[in-house]
C-alpha positions as CSV (number, residue, x, y, z in Angstrom):
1,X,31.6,-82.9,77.2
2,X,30.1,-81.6,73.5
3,X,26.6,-80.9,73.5
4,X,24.4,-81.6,70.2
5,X,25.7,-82.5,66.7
6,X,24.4,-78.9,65.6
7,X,25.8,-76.9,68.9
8,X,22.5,-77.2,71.5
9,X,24.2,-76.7,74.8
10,X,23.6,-79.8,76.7
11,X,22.1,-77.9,79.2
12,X,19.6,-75.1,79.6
13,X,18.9,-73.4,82.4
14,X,16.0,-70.8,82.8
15,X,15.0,-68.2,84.8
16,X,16.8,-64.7,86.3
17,X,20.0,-62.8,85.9
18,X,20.8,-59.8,87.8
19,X,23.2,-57.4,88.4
20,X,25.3,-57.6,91.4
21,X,27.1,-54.7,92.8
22,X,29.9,-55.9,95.6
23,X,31.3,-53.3,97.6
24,X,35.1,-52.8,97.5
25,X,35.2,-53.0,101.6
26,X,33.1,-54.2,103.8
27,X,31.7,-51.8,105.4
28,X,27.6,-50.4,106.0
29,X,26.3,-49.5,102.6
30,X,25.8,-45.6,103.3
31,X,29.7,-45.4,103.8
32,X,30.7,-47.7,100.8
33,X,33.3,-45.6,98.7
34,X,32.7,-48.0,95.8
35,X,31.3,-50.9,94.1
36,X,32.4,-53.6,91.5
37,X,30.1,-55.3,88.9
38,X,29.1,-58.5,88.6
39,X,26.3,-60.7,87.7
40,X,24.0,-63.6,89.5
41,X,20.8,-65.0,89.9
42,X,20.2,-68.8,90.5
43,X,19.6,-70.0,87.1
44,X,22.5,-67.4,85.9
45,X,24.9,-69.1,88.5
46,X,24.4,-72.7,87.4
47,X,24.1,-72.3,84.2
48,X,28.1,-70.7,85.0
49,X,29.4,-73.4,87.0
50,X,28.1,-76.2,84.2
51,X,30.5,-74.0,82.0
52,X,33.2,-73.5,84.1
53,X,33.1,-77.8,84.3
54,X,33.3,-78.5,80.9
55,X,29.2,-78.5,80.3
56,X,28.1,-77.0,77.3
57,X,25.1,-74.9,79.0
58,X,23.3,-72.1,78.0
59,X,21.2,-69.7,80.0
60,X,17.5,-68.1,78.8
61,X,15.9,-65.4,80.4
62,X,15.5,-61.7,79.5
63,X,17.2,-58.7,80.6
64,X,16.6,-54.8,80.0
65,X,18.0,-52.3,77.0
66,X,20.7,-50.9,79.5
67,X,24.1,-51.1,81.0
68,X,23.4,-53.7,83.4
69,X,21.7,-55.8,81.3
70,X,24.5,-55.6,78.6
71,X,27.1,-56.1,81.1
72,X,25.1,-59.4,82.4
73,X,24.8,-60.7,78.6
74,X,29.0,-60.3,78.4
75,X,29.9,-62.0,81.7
76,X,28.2,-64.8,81.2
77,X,29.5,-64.9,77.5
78,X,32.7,-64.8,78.9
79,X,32.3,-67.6,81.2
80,X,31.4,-69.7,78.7
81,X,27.7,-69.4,78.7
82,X,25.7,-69.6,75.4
83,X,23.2,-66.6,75.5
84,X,21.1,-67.5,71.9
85,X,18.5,-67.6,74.7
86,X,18.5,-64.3,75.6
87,X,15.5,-61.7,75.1
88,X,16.4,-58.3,75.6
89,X,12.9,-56.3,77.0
90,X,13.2,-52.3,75.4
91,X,10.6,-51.3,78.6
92,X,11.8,-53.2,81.5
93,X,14.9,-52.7,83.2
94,X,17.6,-55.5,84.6
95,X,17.4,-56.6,88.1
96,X,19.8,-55.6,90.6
97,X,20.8,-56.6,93.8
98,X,23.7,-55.2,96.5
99,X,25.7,-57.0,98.9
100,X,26.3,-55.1,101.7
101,X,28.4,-56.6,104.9
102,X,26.6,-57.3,108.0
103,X,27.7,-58.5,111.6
104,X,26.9,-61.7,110.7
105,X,27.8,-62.1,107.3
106,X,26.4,-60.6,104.2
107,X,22.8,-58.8,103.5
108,X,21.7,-58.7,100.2
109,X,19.3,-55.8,98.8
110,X,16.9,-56.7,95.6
111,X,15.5,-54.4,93.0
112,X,13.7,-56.9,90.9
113,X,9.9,-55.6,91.1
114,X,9.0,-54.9,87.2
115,X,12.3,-56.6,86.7
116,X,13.2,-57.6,82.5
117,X,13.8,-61.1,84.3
118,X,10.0,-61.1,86.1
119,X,8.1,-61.1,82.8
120,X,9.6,-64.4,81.5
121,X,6.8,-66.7,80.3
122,X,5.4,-69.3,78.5
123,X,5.8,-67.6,75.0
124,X,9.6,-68.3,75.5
125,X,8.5,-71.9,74.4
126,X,7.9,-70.3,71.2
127,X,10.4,-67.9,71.1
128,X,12.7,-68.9,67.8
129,X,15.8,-68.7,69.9
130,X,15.1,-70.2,73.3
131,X,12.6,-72.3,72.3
132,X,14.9,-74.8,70.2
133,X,17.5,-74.7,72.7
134,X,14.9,-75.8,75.2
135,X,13.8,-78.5,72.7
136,X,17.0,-80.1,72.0
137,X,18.5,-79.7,75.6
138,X,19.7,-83.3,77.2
139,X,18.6,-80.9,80.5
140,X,16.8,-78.1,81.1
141,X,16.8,-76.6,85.3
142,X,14.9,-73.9,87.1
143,X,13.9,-73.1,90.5
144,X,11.5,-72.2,93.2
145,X,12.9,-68.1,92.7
146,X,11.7,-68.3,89.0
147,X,8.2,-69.6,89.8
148,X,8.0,-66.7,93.0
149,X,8.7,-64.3,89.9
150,X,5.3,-63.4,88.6
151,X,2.2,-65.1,87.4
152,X,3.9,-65.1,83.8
153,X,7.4,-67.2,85.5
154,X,5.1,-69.2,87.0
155,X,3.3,-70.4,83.9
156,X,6.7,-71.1,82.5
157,X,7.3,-73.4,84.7
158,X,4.0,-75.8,85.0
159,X,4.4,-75.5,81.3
160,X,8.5,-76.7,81.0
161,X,6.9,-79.4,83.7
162,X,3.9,-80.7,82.0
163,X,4.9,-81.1,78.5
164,X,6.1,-83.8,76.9
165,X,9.8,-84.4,77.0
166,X,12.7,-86.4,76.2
167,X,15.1,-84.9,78.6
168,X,15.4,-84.3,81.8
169,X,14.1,-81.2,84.3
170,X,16.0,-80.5,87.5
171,X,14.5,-78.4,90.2
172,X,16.0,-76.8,92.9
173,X,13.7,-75.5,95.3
174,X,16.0,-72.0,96.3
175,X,13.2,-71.0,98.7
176,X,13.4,-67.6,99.5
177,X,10.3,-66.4,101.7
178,X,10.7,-62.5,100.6
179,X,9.4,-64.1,97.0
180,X,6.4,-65.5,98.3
181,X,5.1,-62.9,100.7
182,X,2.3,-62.3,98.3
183,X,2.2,-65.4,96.3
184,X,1.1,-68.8,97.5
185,X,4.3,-71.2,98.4
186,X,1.9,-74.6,98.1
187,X,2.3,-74.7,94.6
188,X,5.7,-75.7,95.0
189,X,5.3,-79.1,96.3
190,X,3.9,-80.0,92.5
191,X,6.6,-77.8,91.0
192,X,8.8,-80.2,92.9
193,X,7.2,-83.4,92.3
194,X,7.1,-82.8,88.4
195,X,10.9,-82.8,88.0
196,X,13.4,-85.6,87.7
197,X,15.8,-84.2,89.9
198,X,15.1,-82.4,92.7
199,X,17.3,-80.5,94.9
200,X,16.6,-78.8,98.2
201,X,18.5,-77.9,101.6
202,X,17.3,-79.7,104.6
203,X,15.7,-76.0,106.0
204,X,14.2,-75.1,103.0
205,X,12.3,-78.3,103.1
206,X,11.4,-78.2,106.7
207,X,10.0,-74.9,106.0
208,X,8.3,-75.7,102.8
209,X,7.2,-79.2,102.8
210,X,7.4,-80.0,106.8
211,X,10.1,-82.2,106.7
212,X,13.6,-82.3,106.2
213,X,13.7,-86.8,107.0
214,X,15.0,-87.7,103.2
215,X,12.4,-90.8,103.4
216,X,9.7,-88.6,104.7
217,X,10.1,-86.8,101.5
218,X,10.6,-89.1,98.9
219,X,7.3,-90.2,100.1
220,X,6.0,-86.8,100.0
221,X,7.4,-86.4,96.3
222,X,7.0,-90.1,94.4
223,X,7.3,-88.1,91.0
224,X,11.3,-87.5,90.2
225,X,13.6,-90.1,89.8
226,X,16.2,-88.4,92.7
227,X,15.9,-86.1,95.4
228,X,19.1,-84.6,96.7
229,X,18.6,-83.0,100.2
230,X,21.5,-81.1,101.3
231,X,22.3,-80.9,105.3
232,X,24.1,-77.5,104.8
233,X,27.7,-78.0,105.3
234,X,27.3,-81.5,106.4
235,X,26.2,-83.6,104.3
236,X,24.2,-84.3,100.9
237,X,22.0,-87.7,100.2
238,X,20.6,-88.6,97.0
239,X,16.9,-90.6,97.6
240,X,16.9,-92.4,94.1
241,X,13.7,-95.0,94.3
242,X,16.0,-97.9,94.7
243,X,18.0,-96.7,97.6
244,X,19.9,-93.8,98.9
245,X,23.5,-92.2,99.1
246,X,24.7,-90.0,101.7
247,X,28.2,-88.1,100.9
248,X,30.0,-85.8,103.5
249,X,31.1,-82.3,102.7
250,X,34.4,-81.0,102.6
251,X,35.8,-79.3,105.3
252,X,35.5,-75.8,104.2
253,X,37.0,-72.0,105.0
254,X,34.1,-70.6,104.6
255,X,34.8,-67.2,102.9
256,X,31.2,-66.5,101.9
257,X,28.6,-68.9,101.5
258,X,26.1,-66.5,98.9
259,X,26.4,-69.1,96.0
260,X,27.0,-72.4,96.9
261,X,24.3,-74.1,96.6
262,X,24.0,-73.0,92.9
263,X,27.2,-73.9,92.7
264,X,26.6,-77.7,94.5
265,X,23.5,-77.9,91.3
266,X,26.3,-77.2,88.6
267,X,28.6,-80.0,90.0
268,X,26.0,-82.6,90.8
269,X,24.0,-82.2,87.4
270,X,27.8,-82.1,85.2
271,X,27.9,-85.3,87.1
272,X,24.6,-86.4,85.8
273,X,25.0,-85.3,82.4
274,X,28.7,-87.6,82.4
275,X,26.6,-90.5,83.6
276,X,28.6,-90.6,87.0
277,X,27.2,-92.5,89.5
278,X,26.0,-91.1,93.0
279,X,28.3,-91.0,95.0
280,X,30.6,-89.3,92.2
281,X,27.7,-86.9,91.9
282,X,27.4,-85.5,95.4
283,X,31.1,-85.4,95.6
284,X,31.4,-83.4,92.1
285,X,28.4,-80.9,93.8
286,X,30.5,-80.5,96.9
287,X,33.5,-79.7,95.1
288,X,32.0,-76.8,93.4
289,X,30.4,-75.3,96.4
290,X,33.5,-75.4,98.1
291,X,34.9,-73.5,95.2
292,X,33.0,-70.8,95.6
293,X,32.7,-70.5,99.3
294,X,36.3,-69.6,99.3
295,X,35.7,-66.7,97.3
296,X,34.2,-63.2,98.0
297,X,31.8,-63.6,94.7
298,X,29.1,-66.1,93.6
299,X,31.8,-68.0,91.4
300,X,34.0,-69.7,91.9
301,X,36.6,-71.6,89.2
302,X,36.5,-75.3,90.0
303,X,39.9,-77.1,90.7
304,X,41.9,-78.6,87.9
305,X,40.4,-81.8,86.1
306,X,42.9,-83.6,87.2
307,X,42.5,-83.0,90.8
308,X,38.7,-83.4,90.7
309,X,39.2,-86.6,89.2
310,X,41.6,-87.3,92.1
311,X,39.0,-86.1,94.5
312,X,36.3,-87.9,93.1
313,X,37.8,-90.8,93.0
314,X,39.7,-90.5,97.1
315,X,39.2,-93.4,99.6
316,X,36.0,-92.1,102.0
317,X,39.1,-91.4,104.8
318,X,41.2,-89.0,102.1
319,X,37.9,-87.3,101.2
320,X,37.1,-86.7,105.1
321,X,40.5,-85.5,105.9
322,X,40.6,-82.7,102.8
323,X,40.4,-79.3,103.1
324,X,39.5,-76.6,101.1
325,X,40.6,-72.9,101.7
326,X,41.3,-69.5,99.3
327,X,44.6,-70.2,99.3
328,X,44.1,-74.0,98.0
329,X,43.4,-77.4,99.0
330,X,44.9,-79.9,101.4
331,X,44.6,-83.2,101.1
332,X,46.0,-86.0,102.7
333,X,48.6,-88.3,100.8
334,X,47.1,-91.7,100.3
335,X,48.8,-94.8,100.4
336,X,49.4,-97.0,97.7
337,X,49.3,-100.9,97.4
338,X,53.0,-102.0,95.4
């Protein structure tokens, strides 16, 4: 997929980066010998896995004059990310966070407070280097974690929500209660209903909105064209105003789920962007979550093109009887008509 005739990324996605430090074992954090780099943050990850699928995308955001910033600036070069949009802050430094393994899966630790990323804001509207991007972008996404940020991220997004546009805005609703201990969370519900896309786990809406019944909230959110309300490792349905879709995930070994559903908003939005219908859609989200569940990271490389096309295109009982694991994918062999 190309992006504009002068090289705007067809996508833009705004919001945070961090660092990620990953311990080398998993063991408690005090007796960790040592740690790998790596980078993440919603926005960051998406704006990754649009990449990694052939979507020109570009991320915008800020990071601090240090190591970590620099090092987040390079991997997402190297993934494929355009970073035009990228302010570096000379007073703030780059968020961090560290997985550590728990009993029960992983436990992440943030140090984001004064954070580069917090003091994104409206000015980057105006900003001769993001704010183009944002203008020409065929999308531009965000999320519930960006708006949590600060007063200043917040004001960013009412204002990428209220202005005038000729392109879509996609919001995924990444609650994350931490955020909003201090700020208040019933904001997001017109954050949510000013999008065009909408995505949000059936959890996060029960705890948000009340509801996780996919017609209870499409009439709680008449504003975007599609809501997609994903039933964790279920299930995903798309609520468009004319009807809705309902795709099964894969069956997954589920190597760590921190990720996912970043990844599941790169795949169904490449989808958009190719003019696939729904069904394709979900399936092309749940294909890229699976790709990273099997991994220890946040990213995961998508399968070859020309198995996702083979995926995307399976009978409902070959999709159902596929499996996806770190070592590869299983699917059943499908028969043919002569």
């Amino acid at each position: 997929m190309k992006g504009t005739p002068d090289g705007t990324p067809a996508a833009v996605c705004v919001g945070e980066a961090m660092a990620v430090l990953l311990p080398e074992r998993p063991v408690p954090l005090e007796d960790v010998p040592s740690f790998r780099q790596s980078c993440g943050g919603a926005e960051a990850n998406v704006a990754r896995g649009l990449a990694a699928l052939g979507v020109p995308a570009a991320w915008a955001g800020r990071v601090g004059d240090d190591g970590f910033g620099r090092r987040v600036v390079r991997e997402l070069a190297a993934g494929g990310v355009d970073v035009r949009g990228v302010t570096v802050d000379p007073q703030r430094p780059t968020g961090l966070y560290v997985k550590e393994a728990g009993p029960s899966g992983s436990v992440l630790h943030y140090y984001r407070d004064g954070s580069a990323g917090s003091a994104i804001g409206p000015g980057m509207l105006d900003d001769p280097a993001a704010g183009p991007l944002l203008a020409a972008a065929r999308l531009v996404h965000l999320s519930g974690i960006t708006a949590a940020l600060s007063d200043t991220a917040l004001a960013l997004a009412r204002a990428l929500l209220a202005r005038p546009r000729g392109h879509l805005v996609s919001f995924d609703l990444n609650w994350r209660p931490a955020l909003w201990r201090r700020r208040d969370p019933s904001v997001l519900r017109a954050l949510l209903d000013g999008a065009d896309i909408v995505l949000l786990g059936a959890d996060e809406a029960a705890a948000v909105l009340g509801t996780a019944d996919p017609d209870a909230l499409r009439a709680l959110l008449p504003g975007p064209s599609t809501l997609v309300v994903k039933d964790d490792a279920h299930r995903a349905t798309a609520v468009a105003r004319d009807g809705a879709v309902t795709e099964p995930a894969l069956r997954v070994e589920v190597v760590e789920p921190i990720g996912a559903g970043d990844a599941f908003a790169a795949g169904y939005l490449a989808g958009t962007l190719r003019g696939y219908g729904p069904r394709r859609r979900l399936r092309l989200g749940h294909l890229a979550a699976a790709a990273t569940l099997v991994v220890p990271g946040d990213h995961g490389p998508p399968p070859p093109p020309d198995l996702v096309e083979a995926l995307l295109a399976a009978s409902p009982d070959a999709w159902a009887g596929t499996t996806v694991r770190a070592s590869g994918i299983t699917r059943p062999v499908e028969e043919t008509t002569p």
